[in-house]
C-alpha positions as a printed Julia matrix, in Angstrom:
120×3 Matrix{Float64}:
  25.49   32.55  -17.95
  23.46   31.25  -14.82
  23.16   27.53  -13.82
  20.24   28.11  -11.74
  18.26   30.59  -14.54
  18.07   33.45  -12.43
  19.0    36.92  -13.97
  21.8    38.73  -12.09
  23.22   35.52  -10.29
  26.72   34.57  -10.11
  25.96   31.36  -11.04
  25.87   28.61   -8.36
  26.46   24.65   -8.42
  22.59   24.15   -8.39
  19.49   24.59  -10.48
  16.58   25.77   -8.69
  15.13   23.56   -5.57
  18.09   21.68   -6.4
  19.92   22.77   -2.82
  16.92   21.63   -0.56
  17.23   18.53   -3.19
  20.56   17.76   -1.73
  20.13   19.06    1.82
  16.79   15.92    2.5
  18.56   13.53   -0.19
  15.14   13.56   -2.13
  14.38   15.21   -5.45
  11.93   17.91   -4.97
   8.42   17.32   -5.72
   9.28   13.63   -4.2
   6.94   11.76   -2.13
   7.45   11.15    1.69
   9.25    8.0     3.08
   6.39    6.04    4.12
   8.36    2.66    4.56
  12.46    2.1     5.7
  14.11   -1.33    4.54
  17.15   -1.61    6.89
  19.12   -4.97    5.97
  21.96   -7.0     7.18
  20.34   -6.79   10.84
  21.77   -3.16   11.74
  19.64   -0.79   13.77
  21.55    2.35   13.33
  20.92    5.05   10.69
  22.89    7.75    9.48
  21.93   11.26   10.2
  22.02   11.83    6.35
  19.45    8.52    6.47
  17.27   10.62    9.08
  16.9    13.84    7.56
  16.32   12.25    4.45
  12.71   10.1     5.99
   9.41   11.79    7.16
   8.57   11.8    10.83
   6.05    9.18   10.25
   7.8     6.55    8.37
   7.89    3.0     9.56
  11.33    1.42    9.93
  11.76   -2.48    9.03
  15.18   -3.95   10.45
  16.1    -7.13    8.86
  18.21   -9.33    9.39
  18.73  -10.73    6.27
  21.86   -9.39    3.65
  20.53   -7.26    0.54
  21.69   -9.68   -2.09
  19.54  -12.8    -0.48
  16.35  -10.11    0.24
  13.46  -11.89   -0.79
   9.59  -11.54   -1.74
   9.18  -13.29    1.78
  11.35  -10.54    3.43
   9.27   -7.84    1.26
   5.53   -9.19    2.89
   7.31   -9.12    6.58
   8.69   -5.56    5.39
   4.81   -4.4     4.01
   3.05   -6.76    6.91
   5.37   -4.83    9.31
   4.2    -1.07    7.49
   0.46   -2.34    7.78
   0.71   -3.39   11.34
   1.74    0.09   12.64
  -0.55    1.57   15.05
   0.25    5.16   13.84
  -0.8     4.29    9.9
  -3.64    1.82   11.49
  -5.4     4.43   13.06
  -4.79    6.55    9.98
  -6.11    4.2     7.57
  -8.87    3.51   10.16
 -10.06    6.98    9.81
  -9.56    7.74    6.1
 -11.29    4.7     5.88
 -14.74    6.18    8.09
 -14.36    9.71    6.7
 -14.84    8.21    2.94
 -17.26    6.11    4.4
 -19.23    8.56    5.42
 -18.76   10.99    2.35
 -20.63    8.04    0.48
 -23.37    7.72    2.47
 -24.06   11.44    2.54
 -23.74   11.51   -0.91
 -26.16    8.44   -1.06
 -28.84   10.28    1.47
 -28.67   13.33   -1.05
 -29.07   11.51   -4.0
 -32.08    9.67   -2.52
 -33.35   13.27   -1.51
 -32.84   14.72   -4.81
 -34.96   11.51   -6.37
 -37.55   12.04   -3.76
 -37.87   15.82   -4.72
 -38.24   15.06   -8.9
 -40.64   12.38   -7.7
 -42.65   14.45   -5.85
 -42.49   17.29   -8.86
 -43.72   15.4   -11.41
């Protein structure tokens, strides 16, 4: 019998996209790191900690311990994420791209009510 359910295998330690699983410290199929909490005021990471985040992520140092993290520390944490030029700009131009989705889809609904107008 196979752990990973592949005919003819020896039978690794793994199931399937369970070795990339363990290699980034994320299940597959997870989400990207958008936002790093470090407490207790230290400002190095671990490589494991590095290969684990996305290139974009935002990291928060704190100076605060984990046990007395607060909702306070939380908003400075999400304020801090927000505040990021790199996901400011992005936001900025999801933000005009939607807007401007809408308001083609507004000019071609007002041309398609013009048209059944004019039909009729």
């Amino acid at each position: 019998p196979t752990t990973n359910g592949r005919e003819g295998d020896s039978g690794g330690m793994f199931a399937e996209g369970e070795e990339t699983a363990t290699a980034t410290g994320r299940k597959p199929g997870a989400p990207p790191v958008d936002l790093l909490i470090r407490t207790s005021g230290e400002t190095r990471l671990s490589d494991f900690m590095l290969w684990g985040i996305s290139g974009h992520a935002v990291l928060c140092f704190q100076e605060v311990l984990w046990p007395d993290f607060s909702f306070t520390d939380m908003c400075y944490a999400a304020w801090t994420f927000q505040r990021s030029a790199e996901h400011c700009a992005g936001g900025r131009a999801r933000y005009e791209a939607a807007r401007a989705d809408a308001e083609a889809e507004r000019r071609d609904r007002r041309t398609r009510e013009t048209e059944r107008a004019v039909t009729r």
